[in-house]
C-alpha positions as CSV (number, residue, x, y, z in Angstrom):
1,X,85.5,-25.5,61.1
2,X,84.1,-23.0,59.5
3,X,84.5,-20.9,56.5
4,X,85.6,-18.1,58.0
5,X,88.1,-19.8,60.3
6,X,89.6,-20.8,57.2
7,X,93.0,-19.5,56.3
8,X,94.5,-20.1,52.4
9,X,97.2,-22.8,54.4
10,X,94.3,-24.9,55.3
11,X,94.0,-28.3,53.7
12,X,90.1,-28.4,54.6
13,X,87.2,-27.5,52.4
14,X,85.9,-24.3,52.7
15,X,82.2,-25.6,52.9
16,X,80.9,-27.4,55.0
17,X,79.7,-30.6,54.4
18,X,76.1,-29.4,54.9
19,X,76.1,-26.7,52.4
20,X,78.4,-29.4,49.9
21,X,75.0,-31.5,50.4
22,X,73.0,-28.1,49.5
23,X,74.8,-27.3,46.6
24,X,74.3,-31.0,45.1
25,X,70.2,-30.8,45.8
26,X,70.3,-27.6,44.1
27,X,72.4,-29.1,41.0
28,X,69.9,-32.0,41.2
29,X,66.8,-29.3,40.7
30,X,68.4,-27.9,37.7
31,X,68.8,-30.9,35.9
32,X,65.4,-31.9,36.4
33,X,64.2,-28.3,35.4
34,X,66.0,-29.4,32.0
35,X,64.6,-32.7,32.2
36,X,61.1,-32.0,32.2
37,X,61.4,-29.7,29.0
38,X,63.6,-32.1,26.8
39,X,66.7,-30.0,27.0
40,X,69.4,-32.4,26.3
41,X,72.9,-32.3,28.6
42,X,76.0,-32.3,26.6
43,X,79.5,-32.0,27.4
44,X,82.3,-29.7,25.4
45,X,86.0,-29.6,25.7
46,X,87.6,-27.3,28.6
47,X,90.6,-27.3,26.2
48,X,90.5,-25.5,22.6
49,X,93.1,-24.7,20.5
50,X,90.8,-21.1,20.0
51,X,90.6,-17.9,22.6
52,X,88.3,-15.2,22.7
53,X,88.3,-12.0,21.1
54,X,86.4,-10.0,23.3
55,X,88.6,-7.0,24.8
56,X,86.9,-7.6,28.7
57,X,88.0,-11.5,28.9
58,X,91.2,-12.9,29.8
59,X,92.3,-16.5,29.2
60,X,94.3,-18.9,30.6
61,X,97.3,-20.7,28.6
62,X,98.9,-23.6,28.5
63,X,101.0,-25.8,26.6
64,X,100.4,-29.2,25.3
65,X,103.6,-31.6,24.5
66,X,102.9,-34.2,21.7
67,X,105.1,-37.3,21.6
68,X,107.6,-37.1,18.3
69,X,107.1,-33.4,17.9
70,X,109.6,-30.8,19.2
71,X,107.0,-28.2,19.5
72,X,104.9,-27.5,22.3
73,X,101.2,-26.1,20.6
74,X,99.5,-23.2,22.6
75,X,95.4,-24.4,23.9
76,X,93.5,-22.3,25.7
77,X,90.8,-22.7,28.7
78,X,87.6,-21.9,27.9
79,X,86.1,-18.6,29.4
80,X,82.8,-20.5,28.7
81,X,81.3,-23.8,26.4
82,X,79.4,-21.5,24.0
83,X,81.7,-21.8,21.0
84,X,81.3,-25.6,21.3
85,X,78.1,-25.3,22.3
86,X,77.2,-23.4,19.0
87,X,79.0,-25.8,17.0
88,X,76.7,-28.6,18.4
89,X,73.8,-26.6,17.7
90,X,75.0,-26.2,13.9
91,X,75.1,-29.9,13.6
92,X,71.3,-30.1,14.8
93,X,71.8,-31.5,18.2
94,X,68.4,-29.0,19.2
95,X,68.1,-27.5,22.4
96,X,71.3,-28.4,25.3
97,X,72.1,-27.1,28.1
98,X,75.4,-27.8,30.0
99,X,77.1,-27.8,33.7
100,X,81.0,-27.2,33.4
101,X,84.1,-25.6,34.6
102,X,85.1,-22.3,33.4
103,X,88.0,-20.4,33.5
104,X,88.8,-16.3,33.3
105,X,91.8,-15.1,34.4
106,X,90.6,-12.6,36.3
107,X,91.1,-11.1,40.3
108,X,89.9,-13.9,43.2
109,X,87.3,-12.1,45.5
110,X,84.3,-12.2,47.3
111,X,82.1,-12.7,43.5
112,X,85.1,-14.2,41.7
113,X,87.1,-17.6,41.3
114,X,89.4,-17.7,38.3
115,X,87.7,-21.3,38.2
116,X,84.3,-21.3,38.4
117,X,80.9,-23.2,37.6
118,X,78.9,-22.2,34.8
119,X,75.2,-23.4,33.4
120,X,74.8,-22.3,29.9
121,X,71.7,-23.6,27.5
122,X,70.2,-22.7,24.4
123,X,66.8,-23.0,23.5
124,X,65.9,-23.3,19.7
125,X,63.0,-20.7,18.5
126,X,63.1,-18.6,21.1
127,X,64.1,-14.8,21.8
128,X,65.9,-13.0,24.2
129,X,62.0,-12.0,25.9
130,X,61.1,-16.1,26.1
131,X,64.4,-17.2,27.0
132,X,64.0,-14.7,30.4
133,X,60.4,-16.3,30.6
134,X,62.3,-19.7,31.4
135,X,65.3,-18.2,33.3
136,X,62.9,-16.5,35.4
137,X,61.5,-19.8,36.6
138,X,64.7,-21.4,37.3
139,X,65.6,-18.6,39.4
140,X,62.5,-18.5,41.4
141,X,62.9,-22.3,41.4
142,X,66.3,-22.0,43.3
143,X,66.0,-18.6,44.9
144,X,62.5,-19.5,46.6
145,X,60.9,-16.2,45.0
146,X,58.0,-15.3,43.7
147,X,58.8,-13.0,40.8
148,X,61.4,-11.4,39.2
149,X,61.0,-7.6,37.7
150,X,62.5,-6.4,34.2
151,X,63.4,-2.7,32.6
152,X,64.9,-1.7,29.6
153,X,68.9,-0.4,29.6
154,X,67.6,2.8,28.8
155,X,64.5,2.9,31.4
156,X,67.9,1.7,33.7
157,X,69.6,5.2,33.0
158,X,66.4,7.4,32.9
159,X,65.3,6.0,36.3
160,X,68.3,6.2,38.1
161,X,71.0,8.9,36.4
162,X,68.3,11.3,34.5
163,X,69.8,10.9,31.1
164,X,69.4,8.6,27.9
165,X,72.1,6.4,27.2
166,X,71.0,5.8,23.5
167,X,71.1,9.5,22.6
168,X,73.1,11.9,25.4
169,X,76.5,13.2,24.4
170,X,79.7,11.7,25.5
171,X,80.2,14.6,28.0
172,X,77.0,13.7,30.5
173,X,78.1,10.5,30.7
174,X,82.1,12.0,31.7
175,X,79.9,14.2,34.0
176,X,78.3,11.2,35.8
177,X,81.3,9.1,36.2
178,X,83.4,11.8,37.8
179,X,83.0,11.3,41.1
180,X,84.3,7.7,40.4
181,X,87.6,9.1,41.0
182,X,89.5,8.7,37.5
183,X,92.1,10.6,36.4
184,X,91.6,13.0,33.8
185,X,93.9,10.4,31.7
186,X,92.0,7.8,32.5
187,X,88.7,9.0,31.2
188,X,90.3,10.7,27.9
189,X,91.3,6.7,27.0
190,X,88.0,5.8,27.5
191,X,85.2,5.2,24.6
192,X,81.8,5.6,24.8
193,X,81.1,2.0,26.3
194,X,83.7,2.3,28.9
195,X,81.4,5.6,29.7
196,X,78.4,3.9,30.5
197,X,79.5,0.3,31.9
198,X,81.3,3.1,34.4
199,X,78.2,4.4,35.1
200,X,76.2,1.8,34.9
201,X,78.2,-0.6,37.3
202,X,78.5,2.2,39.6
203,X,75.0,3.4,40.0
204,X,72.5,1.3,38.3
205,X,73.9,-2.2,39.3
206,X,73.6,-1.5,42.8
207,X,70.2,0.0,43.0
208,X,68.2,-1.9,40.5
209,X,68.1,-5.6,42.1
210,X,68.2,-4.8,45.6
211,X,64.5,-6.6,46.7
212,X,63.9,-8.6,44.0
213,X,66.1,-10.4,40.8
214,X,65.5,-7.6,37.7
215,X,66.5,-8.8,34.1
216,X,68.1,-5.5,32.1
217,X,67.5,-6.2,28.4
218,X,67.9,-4.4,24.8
219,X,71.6,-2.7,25.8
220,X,73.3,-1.0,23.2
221,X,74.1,-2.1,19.7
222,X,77.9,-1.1,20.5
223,X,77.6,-3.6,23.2
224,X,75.6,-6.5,21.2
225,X,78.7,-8.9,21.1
226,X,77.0,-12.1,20.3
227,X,73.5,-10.9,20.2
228,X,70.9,-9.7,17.7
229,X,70.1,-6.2,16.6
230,X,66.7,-5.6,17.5
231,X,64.5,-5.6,14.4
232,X,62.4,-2.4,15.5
233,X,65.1,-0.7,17.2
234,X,68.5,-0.7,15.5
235,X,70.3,1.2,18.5
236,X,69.9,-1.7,20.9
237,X,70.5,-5.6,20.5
238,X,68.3,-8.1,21.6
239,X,70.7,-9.1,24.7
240,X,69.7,-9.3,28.7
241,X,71.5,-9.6,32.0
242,X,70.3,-10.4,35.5
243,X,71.2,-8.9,38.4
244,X,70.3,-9.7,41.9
245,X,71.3,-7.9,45.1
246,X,73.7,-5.7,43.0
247,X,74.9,-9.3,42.1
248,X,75.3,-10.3,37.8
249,X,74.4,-13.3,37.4
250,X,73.8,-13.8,33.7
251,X,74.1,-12.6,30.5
252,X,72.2,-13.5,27.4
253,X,71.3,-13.3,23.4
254,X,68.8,-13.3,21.0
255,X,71.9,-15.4,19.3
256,X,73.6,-13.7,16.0
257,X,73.7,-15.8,13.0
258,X,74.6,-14.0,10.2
259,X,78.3,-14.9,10.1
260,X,79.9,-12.0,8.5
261,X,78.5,-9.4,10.8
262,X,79.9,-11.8,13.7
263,X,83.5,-11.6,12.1
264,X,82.5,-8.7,11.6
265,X,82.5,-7.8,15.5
266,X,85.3,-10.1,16.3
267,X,88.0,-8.1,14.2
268,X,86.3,-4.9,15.8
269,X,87.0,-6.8,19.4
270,X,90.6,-7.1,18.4
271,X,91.2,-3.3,17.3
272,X,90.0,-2.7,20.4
273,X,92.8,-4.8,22.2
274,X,95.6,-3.4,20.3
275,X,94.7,0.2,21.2
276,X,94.1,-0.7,24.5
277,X,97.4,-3.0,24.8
278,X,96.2,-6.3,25.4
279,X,97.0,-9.3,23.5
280,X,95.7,-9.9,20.4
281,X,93.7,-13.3,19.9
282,X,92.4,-14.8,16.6
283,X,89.1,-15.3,15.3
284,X,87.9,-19.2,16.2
285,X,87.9,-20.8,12.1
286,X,85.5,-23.4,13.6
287,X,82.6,-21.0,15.1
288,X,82.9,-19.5,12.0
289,X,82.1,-22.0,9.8
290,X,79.5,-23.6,12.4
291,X,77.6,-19.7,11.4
292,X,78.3,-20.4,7.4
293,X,76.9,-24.3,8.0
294,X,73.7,-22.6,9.3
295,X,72.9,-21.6,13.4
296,X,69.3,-22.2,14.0
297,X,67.1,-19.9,15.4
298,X,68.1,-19.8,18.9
299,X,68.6,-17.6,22.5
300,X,71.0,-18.8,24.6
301,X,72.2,-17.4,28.2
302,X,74.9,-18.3,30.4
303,X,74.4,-18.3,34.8
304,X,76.8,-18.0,37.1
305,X,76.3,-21.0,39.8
306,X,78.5,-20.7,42.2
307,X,76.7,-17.0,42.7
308,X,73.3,-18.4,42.1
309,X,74.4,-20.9,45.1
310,X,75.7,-18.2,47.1
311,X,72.6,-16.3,47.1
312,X,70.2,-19.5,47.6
313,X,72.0,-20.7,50.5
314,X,72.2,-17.3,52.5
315,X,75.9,-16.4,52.2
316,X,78.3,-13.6,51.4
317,X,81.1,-15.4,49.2
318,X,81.4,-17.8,46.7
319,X,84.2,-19.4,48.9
320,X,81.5,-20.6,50.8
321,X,79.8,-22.6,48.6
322,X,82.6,-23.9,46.5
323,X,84.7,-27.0,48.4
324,X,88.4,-25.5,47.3
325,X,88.7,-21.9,45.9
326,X,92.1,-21.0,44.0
327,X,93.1,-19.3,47.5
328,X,92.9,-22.7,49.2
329,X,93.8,-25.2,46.2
C-alpha cells in the first residue's frame, strides 16, 4: 500500500519497506561521514527537568511520579540535544555529533511531525564559515549534488525585496509584508523581527534555494539567539541556515560563550513571552554553569533528517519517509 492510500486509521507504516531500507543506508552514510573525521557519537537525555526560553518554540510536558513522594515533578521533551550537548562539550568530550528524537509542539503537516529526527554536532575551533564547509559536504553527500551556493541575510533582502534589512525603517518592512494579508492589529503587535521573518519566509525562502541548497548566514544581531556577534560587524551574528527547495533545513552558530550575555538573551526571550502571552519558562541553571565552567571554541548546527530524507529520496512529505507520523501513531 502506498503512502498515499494511507488513511490516519491505518495500522500500516507509511513507508514502504523500500524507502525504510533507504532511509537506514542514508543514516549509515552519515555516521561514516562522522567516522572518518573523529567526531564522537554521544547520546543525551530526551527528558530534562529544563525548557526553552526562546519565544518561537513550544514544548511538550509531562509528569514524572516518584515512589514515596506525593508530588508529581514537571520534565520537559527536548526541542533539541544542544543543552546537553553543550554541557558535554564543557566537560571536554571534543567534537560529537548526535542522531535523536526531538520534540516541538508544533502543527503536523507536509514539513512537520511534532516528533521528529534530528542530527546535531559541534565541531571544536571552527566558525560558522567552516562549519558550512563541512555541512556542505554532507549535503552533497546525501543529496547527490555538486555544490551548494551561499549569500549574506542582507544580500537575501537586497536581491529579492530592494531594501536593507540592517538599516531600512520599520515602515518598508510593514510595506512589504502587506500583501501578506494581516490585519492592521496584527502588524501594530509585531516587532521588528516579526517584520522581517514575515518577509523573509514569504519572499526570500521560496526564491533563494529553488535549483540548488543556498546557506543564508550573518542574520541580525536581534536574531543571534545562541550565536556569536560578528567581530567586524556588530549588526549581524555569526549564525547560518540552509534552505533547499524553499525547504529549512538547518540552523547554525558560531556558538556564544560568554555566559552573561547568554542569560543575558534568555531573560530577553522571556519578556518577550509575557508580552506576547505565552508561558513563561526558566533559564536552564545547568547550561549556565556549563558557559561559567568554560565552552570551548566551537560552531555547532542542527539538520533536520526526516527533510533531508525527504528531499534525497524524491518525495513531497515527511510522512513518507518516517515509518509512523503522529497522524498514524
Amino acid at each position: 500500500m502506498t503512502a498515499e492510500a494511507l488513511t490516519t486509521n491505518s495500522w500500516e507504516p507509511s513507508a514502504s519497506r523500500q524507502i525504510l531500507q533507504q532511509r537506514a543506508s542514508l543514516l549509515r552514510s552519515i555516521r561514516h561521514f562522522f567516522d572518518e573525521r573523529n567526531v564522537m557519537e554521544v547520546e543525551t537525555p530526551i527528558l530534562s527537568h529544563s525548557s526553552v526560553t526562546d519565544p518561537y518554540l513550544h514544548c511538550f510536558e509531562t509528569q514524572l511520579s516518584e515512589p514515596g513522594k506525593d508530588q508529581t515533578q514537571t520534565l520537559f521533551m527536548m526541542t533539541s540535544p544542544e543543552f546537553h550537548m553543550k554541557r558535554l562539550l564543557a566537560a571536554g568530550s571534543g567534537s560529537i555529533y548526535q542522531i535523536c528524537k526531538s520534540f516541538r509542539n508544533e502543527e503536523s503537516g507536509k514539513l512537520h511531525n511534532p516528533e521528529f529526527t534530528m542530527l546535531e554536532w559541534y565541531r571544536l575551533g571552527f566558525d560558522h564559515h567552516a562549519l558550512m564547509d563541512e555541512l556542505e559536504l554532507l549535503i552533497k553527500l546525501l543529496l547527490k549534488l555538486e555544490n551548494c551556493e551561499r549569500i549574506s541575510y542582507q544580500h537575501a533582502f537586497i536581491e529579492q525585496l530592494g531594501f536593507d534589512p540592517l538599516v531600512c525603517p520599520n515602515d518598508v518592512l510593514k510595506n512589504a509584508v502587506k500583501g501578506l494579508g494581516l490585519s492592521a492589529l496584527m502588524l501594530a503587535e509585531c516587532d521588528r523581527d516579526d517584520l522581517l521573518q514575515l518577509a523573509f519566509s514569504a519572499y526570500i525562502e521560496p526564491e533563494i534555494s529553488k535549483n540548488k541548497p543556498c546557506f543564508v548566514y550573518d542574520f541580525p544581531a536581534s536574531q543571534a539567539s545562541l550565536a556569536r556577534i560578528c567581530p567586524n560587524d556588530s549588526r549581524v551574528a555569526s549564525r547560518f541556515e540552509l534552505y533547499y527547495k524553499g525547504v529549512e533545513l538547518a540552523n547554525g552558530f558560531h556558538e556564544l560563550c560568554d555566559v552573561v550575555e547568554q542569560e543575558q538573551r534568555f531573560e530577553k526571550d522571556r519578556q518577550k513571552r509575557k508580552r506576547e502571552g505565552s508561558i513563561d519558562r526558566s533559564v536552564d541553571p545547568m547550561l549556565l554553569d556549563a558557559l561559567k565552567a568554560g565552552l570551548p571554541d566551537c560552531a555547532g548546527v542542527a539538520l533536520g533528517l526526516d527533510r533531508i530524507f525527504m528531499l534525497a529520496l524524491g518525495k513531497e512529505r515527511i510522512s513518507e519517509v518516517i515509518a509512523f507520523p503522529q497522524s498514524n501513531c
